[in-house]
C-alpha positions in Angstrom: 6.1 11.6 -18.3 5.3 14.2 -15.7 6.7 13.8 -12.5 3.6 13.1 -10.6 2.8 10.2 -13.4 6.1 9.0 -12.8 5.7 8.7 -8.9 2.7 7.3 -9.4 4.2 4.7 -11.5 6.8 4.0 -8.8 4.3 3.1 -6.2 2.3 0.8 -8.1 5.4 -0.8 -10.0 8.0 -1.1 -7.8 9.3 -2.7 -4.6 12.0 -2.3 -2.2 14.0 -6.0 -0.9 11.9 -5.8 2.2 8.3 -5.4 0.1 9.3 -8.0 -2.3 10.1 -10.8 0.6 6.9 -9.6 2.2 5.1 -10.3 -1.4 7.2 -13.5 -2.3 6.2 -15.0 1.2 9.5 -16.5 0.9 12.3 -15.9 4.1 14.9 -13.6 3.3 17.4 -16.1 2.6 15.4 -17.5 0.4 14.7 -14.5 -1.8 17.8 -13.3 -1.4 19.5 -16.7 -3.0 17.4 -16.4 -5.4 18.4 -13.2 -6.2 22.0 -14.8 -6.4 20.7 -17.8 -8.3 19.3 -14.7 -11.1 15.5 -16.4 -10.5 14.9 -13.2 -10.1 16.3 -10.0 -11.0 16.7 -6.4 -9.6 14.6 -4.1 -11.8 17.4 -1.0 -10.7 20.2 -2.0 -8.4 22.9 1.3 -6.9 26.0 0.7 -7.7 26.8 1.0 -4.1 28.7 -2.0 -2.1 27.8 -3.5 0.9 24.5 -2.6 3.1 24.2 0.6 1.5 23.2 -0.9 -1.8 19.8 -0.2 -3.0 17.7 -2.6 -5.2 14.2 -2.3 -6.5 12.3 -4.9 -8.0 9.5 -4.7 -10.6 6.1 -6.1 -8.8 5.2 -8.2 -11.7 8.3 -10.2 -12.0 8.2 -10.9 -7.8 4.6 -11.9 -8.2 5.7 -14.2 -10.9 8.4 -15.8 -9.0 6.2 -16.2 -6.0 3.6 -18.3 -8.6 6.7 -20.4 -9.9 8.2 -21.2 -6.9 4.3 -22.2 -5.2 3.6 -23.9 -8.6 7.1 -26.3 -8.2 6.3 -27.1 -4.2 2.9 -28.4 -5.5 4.4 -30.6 -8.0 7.2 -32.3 -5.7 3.9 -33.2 -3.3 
């Protein structure tokens, strides 16, 4: 895969913690527990501690979990 390719990929794949929250329409503390909880996972995470650590997450799998989670809320109602 040529770089370009593979930038392009990037862009349309992936998302950074903040994009995915924004996506999930969840708050951060609730994406982030589920992160913890493995509801969802990191596509690519540093191995960095602390604030420095990077994770990317695949689109797909955030928009999934966004439909899951909407999908449960409706059936509790």
């Amino acid at each position: 895969m040529e770089q370009e390719q593979f930038l392009k990929w990037i862009k349309e794949n992936l998302l950074s913690t903040g994009e995915s929250i924004k996506l999930s329409g969840k708050s951060a503390a609730t994406f982030k527990k589920a992160v913890v909880q493995n509801s969802i996972k990191p596509f690519y995470e540093s191995s960095d501690e602390g604030r420095g650590k990077v994770r990317l997450y695949l689109k797909s799998d955030v928009e999934r979990y966004s439909t899951v989670k909407a999908g449960r809320k409706k059936k509790k109602k």
